[in-house]
VOTORTI-221030 format. One record per residue (C-alpha): residue number from 1; residue in one letter; chain; y, z, x. Coordinates in steps of 0.001 Angstrom, whole numbers, plus 500000, padded with zeros to 6 digits. Layout:
! VOTORTI-221030
     n   res   chain       py       pz       px
   NUM     A       A        Y        Z        X
...
END
This chain:
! VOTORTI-221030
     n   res   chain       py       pz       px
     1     X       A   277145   249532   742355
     2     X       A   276931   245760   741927
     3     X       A   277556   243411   744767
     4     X       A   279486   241145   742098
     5     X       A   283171   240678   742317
     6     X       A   285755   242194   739603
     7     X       A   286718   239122   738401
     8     X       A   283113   237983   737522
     9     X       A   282117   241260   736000
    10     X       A   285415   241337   733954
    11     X       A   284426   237336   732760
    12     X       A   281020   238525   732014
    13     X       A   282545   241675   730089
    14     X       A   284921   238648   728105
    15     X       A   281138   236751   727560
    16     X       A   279512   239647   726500
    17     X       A   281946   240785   723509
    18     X       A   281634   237438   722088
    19     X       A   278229   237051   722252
    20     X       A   277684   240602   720443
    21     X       A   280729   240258   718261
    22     X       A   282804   243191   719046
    23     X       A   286122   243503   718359
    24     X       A   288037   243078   721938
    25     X       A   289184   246819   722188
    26     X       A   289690   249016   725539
    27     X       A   287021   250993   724793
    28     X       A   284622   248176   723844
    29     X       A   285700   246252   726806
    30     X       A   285166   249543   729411
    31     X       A   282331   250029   728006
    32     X       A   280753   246901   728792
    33     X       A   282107   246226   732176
    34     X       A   280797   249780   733033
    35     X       A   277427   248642   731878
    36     X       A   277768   245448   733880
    37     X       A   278890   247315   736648
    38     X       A   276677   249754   736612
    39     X       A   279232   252540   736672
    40     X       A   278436   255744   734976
    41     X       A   280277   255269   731385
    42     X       A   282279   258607   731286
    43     X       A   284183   259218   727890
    44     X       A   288024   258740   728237
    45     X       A   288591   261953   726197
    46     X       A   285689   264655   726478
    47     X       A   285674   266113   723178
    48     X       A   282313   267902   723742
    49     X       A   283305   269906   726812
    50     X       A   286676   270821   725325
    51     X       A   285302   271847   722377
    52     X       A   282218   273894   724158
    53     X       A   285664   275880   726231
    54     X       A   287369   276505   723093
    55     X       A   284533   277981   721141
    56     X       A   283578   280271   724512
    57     X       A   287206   281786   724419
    58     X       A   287352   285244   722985
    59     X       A   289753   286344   720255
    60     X       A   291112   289827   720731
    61     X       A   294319   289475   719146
    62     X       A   296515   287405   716652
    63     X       A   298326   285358   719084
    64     X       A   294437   284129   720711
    65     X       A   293363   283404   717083
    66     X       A   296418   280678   716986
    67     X       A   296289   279615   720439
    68     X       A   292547   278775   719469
    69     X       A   293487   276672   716451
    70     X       A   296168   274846   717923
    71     X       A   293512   274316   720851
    72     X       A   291233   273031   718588
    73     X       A   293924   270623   716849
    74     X       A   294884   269499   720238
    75     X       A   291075   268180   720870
    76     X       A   290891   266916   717846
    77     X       A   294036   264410   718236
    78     X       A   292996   263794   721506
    79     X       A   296216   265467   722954
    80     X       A   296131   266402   726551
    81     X       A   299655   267633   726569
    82     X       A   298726   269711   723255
    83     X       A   295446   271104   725162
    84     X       A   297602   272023   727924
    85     X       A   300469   273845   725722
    86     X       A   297827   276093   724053
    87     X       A   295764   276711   727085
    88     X       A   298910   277957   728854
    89     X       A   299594   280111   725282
    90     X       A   296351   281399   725124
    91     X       A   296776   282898   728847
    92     X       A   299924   284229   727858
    93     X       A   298518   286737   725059
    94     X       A   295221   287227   727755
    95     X       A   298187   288585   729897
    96     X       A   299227   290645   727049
    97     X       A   295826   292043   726190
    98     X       A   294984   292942   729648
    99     X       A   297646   295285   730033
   100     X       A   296734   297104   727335
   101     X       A   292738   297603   729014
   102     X       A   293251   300165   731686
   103     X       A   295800   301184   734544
   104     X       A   293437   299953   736556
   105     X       A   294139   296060   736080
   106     X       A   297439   296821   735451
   107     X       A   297859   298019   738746
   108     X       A   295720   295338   740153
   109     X       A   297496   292688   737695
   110     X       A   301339   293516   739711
   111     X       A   300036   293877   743022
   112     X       A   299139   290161   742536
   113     X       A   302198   289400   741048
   114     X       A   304329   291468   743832
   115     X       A   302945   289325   746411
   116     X       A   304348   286004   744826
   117     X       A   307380   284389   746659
   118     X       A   310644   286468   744963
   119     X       A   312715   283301   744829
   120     X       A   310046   281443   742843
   121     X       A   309384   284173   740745
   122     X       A   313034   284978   739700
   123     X       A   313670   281132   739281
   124     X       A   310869   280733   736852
   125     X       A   311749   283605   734692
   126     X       A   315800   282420   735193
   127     X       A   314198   279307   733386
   128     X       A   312236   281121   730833
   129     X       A   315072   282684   730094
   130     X       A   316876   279087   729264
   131     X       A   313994   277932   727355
   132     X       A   313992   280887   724784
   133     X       A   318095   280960   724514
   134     X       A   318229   277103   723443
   135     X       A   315041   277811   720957
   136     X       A   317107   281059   719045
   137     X       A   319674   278890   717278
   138     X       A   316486   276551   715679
   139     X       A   315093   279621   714537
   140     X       A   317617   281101   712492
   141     X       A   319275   284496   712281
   142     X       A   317510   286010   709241
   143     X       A   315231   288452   710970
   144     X       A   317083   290989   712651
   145     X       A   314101   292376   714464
   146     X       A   313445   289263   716210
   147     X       A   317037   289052   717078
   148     X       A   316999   292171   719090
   149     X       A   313551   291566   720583
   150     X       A   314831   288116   721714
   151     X       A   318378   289782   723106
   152     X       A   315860   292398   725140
   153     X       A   313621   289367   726480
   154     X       A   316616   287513   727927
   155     X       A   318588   290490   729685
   156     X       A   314573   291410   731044
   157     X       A   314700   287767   732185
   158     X       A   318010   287478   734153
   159     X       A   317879   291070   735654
   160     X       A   316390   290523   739371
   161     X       A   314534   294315   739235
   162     X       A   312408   293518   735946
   163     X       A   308728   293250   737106
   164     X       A   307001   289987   736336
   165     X       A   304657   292274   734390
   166     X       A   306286   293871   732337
   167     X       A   308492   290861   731572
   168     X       A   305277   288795   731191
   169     X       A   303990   291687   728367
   170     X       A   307717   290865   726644
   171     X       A   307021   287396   726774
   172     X       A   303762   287701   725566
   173     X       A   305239   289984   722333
   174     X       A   307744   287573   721871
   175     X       A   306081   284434   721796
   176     X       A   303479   286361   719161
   177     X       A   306360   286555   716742
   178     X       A   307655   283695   717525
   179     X       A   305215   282081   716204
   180     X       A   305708   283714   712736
   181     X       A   309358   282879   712706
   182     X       A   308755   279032   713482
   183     X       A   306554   279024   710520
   184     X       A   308552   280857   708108
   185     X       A   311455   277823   709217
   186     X       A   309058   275022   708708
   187     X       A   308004   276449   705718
   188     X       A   312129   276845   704414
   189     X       A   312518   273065   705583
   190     X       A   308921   272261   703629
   191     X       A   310657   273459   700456
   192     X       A   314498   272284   701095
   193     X       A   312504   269040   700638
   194     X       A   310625   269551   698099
   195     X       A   313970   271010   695824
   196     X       A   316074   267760   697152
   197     X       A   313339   265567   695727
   198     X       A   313560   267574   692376
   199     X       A   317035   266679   692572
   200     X       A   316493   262939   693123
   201     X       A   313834   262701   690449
   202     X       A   316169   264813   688158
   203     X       A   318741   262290   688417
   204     X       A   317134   259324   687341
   205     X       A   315562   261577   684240
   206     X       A   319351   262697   683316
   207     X       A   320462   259124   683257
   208     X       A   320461   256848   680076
   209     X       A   319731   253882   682164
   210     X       A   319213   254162   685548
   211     X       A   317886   250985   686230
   212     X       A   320934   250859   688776
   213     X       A   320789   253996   690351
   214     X       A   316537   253103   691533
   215     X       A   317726   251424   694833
   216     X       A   319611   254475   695982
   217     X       A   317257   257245   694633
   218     X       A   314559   255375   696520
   219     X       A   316031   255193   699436
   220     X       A   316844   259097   699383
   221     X       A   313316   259873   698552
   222     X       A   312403   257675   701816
   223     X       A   314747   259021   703922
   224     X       A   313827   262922   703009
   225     X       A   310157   262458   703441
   226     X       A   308424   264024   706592
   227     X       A   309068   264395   709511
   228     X       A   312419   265078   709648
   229     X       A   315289   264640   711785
   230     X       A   319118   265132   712115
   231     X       A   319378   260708   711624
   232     X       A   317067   261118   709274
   233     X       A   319107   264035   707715
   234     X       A   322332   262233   708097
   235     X       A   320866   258753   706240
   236     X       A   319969   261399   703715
   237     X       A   323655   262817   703428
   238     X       A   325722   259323   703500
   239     X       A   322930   258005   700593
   240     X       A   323602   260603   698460
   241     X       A   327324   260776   698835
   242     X       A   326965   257096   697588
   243     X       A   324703   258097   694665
   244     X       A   327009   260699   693520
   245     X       A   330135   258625   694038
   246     X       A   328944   255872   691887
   247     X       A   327382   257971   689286
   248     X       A   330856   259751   689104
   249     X       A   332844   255934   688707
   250     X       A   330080   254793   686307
   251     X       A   330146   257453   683960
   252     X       A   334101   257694   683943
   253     X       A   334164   254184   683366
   254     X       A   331563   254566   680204
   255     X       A   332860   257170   679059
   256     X       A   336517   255673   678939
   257     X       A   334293   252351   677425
   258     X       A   333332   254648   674532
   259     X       A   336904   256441   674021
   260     X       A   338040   252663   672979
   261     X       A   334891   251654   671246
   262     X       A   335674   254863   669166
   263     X       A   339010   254282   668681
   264     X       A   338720   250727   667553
   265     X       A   336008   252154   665139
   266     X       A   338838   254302   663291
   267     X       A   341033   251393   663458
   268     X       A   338369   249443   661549
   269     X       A   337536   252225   658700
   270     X       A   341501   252652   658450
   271     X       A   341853   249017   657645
   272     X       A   338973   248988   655579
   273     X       A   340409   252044   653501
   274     X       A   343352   250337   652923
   275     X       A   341613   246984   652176
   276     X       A   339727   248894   649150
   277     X       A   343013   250687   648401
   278     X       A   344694   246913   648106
   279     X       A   341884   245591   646239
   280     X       A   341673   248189   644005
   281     X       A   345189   247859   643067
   282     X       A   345017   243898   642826
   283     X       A   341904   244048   640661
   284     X       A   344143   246466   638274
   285     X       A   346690   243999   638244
   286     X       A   344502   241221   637388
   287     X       A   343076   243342   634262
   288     X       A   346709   243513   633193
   289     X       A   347471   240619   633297
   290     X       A   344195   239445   631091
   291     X       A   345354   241897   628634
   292     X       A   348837   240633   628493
   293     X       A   347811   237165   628559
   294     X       A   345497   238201   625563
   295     X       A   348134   238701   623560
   296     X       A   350670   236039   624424
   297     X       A   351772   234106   621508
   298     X       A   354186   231397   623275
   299     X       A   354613   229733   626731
   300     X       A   357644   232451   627650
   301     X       A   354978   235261   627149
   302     X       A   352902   233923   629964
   303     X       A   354895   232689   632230
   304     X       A   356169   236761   633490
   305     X       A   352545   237528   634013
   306     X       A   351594   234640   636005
   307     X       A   354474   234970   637841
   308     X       A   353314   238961   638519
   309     X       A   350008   237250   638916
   310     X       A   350492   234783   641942
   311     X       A   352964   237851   643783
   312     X       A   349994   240008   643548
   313     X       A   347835   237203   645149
   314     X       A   349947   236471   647795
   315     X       A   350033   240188   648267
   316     X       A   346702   240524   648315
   317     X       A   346443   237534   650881
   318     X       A   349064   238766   653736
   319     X       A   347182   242090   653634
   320     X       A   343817   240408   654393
   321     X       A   345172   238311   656778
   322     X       A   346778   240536   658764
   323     X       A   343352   243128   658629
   324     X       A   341864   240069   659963
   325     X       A   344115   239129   662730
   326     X       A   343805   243159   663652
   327     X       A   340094   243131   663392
   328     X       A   339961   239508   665241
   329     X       A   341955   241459   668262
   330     X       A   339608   244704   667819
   331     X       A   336702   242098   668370
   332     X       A   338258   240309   671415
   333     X       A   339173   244112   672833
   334     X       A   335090   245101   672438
   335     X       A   334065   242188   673982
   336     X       A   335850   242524   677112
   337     X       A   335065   246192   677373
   338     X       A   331362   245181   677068
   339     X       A   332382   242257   679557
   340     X       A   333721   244844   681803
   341     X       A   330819   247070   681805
   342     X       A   328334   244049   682347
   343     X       A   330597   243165   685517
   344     X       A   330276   247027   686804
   345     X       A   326689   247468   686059
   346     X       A   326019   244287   688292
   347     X       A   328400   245291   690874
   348     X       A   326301   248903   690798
   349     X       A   322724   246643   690842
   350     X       A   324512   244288   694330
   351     X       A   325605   247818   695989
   352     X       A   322181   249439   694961
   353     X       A   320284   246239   696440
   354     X       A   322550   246856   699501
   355     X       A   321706   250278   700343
   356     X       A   317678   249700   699985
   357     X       A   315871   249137   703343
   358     X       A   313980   245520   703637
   359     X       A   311568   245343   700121
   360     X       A   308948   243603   701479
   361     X       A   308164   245520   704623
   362     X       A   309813   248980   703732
   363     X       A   311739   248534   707336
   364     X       A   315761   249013   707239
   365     X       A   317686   245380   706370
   366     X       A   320242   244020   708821
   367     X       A   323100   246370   707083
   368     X       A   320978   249599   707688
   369     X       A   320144   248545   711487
   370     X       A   323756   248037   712290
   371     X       A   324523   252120   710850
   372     X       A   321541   253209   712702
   373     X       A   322125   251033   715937
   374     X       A   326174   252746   715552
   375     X       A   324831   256075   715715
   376     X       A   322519   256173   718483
   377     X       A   324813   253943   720781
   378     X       A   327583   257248   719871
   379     X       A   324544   259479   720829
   380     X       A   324026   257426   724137
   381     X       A   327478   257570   725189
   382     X       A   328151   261142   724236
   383     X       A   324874   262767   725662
   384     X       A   324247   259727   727933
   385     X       A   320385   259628   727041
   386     X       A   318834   256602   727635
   387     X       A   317913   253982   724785
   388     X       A   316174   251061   724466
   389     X       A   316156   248192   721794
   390     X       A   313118   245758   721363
   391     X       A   312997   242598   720013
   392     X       A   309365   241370   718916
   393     X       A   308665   238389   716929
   394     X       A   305029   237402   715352
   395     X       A   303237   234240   717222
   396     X       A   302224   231269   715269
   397     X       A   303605   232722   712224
   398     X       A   304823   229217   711176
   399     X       A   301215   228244   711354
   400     X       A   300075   230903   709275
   401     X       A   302307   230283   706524
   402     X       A   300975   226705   706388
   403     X       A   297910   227444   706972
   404     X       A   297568   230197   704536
   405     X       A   300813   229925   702658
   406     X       A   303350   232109   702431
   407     X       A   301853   235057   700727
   408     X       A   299709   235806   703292
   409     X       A   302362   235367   705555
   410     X       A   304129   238036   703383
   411     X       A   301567   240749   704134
   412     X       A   301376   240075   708185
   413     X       A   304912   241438   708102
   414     X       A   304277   244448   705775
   415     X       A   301250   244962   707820
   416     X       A   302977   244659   711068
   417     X       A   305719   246997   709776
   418     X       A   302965   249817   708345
   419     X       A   300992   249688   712286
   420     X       A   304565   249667   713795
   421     X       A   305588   252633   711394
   422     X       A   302228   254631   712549
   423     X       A   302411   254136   716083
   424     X       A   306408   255052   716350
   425     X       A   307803   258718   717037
   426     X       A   309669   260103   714421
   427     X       A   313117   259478   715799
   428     X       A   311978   255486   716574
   429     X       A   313738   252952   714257
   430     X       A   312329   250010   712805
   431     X       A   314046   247320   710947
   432     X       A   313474   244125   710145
   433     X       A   316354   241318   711593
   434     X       A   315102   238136   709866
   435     X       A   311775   236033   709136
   436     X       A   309175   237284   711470
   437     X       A   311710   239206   713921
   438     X       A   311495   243048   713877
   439     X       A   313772   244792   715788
   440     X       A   312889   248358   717492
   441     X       A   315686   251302   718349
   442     X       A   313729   253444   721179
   443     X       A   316035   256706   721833
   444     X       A   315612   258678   724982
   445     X       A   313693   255841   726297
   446     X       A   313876   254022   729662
   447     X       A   313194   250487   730436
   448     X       A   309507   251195   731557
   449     X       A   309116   253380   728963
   450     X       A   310400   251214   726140
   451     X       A   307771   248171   727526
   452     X       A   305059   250245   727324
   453     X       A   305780   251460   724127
   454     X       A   305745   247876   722834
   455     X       A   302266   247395   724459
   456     X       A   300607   250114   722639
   457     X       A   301957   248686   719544
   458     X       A   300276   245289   720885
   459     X       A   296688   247258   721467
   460     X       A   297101   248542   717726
   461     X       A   297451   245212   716610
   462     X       A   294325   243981   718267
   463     X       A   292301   246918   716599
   464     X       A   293379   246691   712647
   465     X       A   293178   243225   710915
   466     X       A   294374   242199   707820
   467     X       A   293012   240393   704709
   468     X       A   293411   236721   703899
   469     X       A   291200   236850   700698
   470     X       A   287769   237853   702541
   471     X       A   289062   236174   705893
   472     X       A   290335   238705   708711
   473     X       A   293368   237930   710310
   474     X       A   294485   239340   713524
   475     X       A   297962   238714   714403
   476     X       A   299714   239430   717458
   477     X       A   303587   239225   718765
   478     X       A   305680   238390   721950
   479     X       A   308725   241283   722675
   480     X       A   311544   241397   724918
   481     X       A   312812   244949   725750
   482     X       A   316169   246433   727317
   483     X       A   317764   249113   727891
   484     X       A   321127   249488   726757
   485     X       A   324602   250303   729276
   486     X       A   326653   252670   728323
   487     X       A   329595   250496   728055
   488     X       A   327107   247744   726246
   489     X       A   327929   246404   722979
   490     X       A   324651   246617   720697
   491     X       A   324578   242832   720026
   492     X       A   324705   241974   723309
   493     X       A   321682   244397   724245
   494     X       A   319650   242725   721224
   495     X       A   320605   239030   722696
   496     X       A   319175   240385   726562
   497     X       A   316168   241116   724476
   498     X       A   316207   238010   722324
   499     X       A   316161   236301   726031
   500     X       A   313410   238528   727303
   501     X       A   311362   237859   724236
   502     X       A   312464   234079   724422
   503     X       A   310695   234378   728182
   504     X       A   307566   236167   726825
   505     X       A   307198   233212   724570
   506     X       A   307226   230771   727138
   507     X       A   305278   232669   729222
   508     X       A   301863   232316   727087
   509     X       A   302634   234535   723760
   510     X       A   301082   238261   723247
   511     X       A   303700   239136   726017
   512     X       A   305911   241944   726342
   513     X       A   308799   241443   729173
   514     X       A   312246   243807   729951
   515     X       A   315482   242006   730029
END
């Protein structure tokens, strides 16, 4: 060990990464201090020895053949609670398989077992129990065999003279088709998906222009994308109500448009009929009245036929005018309809633009964040699980728009948003509450929690830069966190995190603080 102090070897470490130009990661930066330190540089994750286990354990059975690739998917995510789950699965179906080897280790297997502490022992399989009677409903009732295999597992369980063994073996069975019956159910949700998107896409096809309905349809496709969840799933439901609903008003409200376009049509060849009717008859009358005219021979043979002549004309006149009044009012009537349908088809385009989520970073607008911030403030005070809202905000993001101008200021929030999208859990929210200020909903989250959440988001950051042309930009952000009362409006929790974030600010930037 050197004889230098931590804070020297941690400002050499800061010397050393600029002077070989490495990007300022945690593993970069351990490295280096280790070297400086002379300290044994020991992998944070040992992939190699993991991987050396896994391929040493045998596979005598179908339940050790999964337990091995979910091992192996474990180490190759870097999972230690993964690693641990299929470690703990894999001795289960050992268990299993030993039984099955010779009375001998049987015996030797529950004489073991007999010598545990009874309370322990019928507390842990009381839990058990628990754990496989709140999985059953997830499952699904389709497969009768696994129902009655699951009903004979839980009365083993809860019955104090069931040997560990033998309820061990059940478990063992049972976890074996378990794993077949979790499948088939993500494999039913895999294609529920895949029809509802068929359904989506089908209903822009089936429309004659559904320039309109693309803000909704996009937003279902979105919201039914993996993974899923019950918000997720209810986003999903209230989106397509919506769709449906306006589809339904705008096609009554054509269809009625093309009832009076059709009707005023008729009108029009009715009139015209009679117009050719009229003219017909007038032109008759004017060939007449040559004729008669022909053959005049004083003043008093003329003067009947022009009298018959100018009736005719005026005749002839009222009709026209009045088929042009009608057709002046058939006009007037068509151009409101089309007026009409104009108005609707931009009220459809504002309500469309409404229910998409934020277009330049993908995250929910202000509209969508108050919904989702309604239902997980019901969920907090009906299951009273903790949640958390954060408040981040970019730093020097003025700067960089006058710096670079404001396109590249446009893709540090979409590239924010895409890291902050990757590094959430699935039931994490992320929306975007104005100019450079992102706003985070953090379910079953405490306080501690919820900061360090925001921090790993901050460690991202520092690894993936963005483009500026050829330059790399790395941006970073300042947070304020807090965990919401139960009685708490969710404004006033945002405004405690404005304030924290506010703090972080003055504090030096690239901060994350609770409030």
């Amino acid at each position: 060990m050197t004889e230098n102090k931590p804070f020297e070897i941690a400002r050499e470490t800061l010397k050393q990464l600029t002077i070989r130009k490495l990007a300022p990661t945690p593993v970069n930066y351990q490295s280096i201090f280790n070297e400086i330190a002379k300290i044994p540089n020991l992998p944070v994750f040992p992939d190699e020895q993991l991987r050396k286990i896994a391929q040493a354990l045998p596979l005598k059975n179908p339940g050790q053949q999964k337990q091995k690739g979910l091992l192996d998917s474990a180490i190759g995510q870097r999972n230690w609670q993964g690693v641990e789950s299929a470690l703990l699965g894999y001795a289960g179906f050992v268990m299993s398989s030993a039984t099955s080897q010779g009375s001998v280790d049987a015996a030797l297997t529950k004489s073991i077992i007999t010598t545990a502490p009874p309370g322990l022992t019928a507390d842990f399989m009381r839990q058990i129990a628990g754990l496989v009677e709140n999985a059953l409903p997830a499952l699904g009732a389709d497969d009768a065999r696994f129902s009655v295999q699951a009903g004979e597992l839980l009365t083993a369980l809860r019955d104090p003279a069931t040997e560990l063994t033998a309820a061990k073996t059940m478990l063992a069975n049972f976890s074996h088709r378990l794993s077949f019956a979790a499948e088939d159910q993500a494999e039913v949700k895999s294609t529920l998906l895949k029809l509802l998107q068929l359904i989506v896409e089908n209903m822009g096809e089936l429309s004659l222009d559904d320039s309109w309905l693309k803000g909704q349809t996009e937003a279902l496709r979105m919201a039914a994308a993996l993974p899923l969840t019950l918000r997720r799933l209810d986003e999903v439901e209230r989106l397509l109500k919506d769709v449906l609903f306006k589809q339904k008003d705008a096609k009554g409200r054509a269809m009625e448009a093309q009832d009076e376009l059709r009707k005023m049509l008729a009108t029009f060849i009715e009139r015209l009929s009679l117009m050719t009717d009229s003219s017909s008859g007038y032109q008759g009358k004017m060939e007449e009245s040559v004729r008669l005219m022909e053959q005049a021979r004083s003043l008093e043979d003329i003067a009947p036929v022009l009298k018959e002549v100018i009736g005719a004309t005026r005749l002839m006149t009222a009709d026209a005018l009045a088929v042009r009044d009608e057709l002046q009012t058939m006009r007037e009537k068509t151009q409101a309809t089309d007026a009409e349908l104009s108005k609707l088809h931009q009220e459809l385009d504002r309500v469309s633009a409404q229910a998409l989520h934020d277009h330049l970073t993908g995250a929910l607008n202000r509209k969508g964040l108050d919904e989702a911030l309604s239902r997980e403030l019901s969920g907090l005070r009906r299951k009273g699980n903790p949640l958390c809202v954060a408040l981040l905000d970019i730093d020097n993001f003025k700067k960089l728009n006058d710096n670079k101008g404001h396109a590249t200021g446009d893709v540090a929030l979409a590239h924010l948003a895409q890291v902050a999208r990757e590094c959430m859990r699935p039931q994490d929210t992320l929306a975007r509450y104005g100019g450079e200020e992102f706003v985070l909903l953090l379910p079953d989250t405490l306080l501690e929690q919820g900061i360090a959440a925001m921090t790993r988001l901050q460690r991202e950051l520092t690894k993936r830069f963005f483009l500026a042309g050829t330059e790399k930009l790395l941006i970073t952000f300042s947070a304020g966190v807090a965990q919401v009362a139960t009685d708490e409006a969710g404004d006033d929790a945002i405004k405690r995190a404005d304030q924290a974030m506010y703090l972080a600010k003055r504090a030096g930037k690239n901060r994350v603080l609770g409030g």
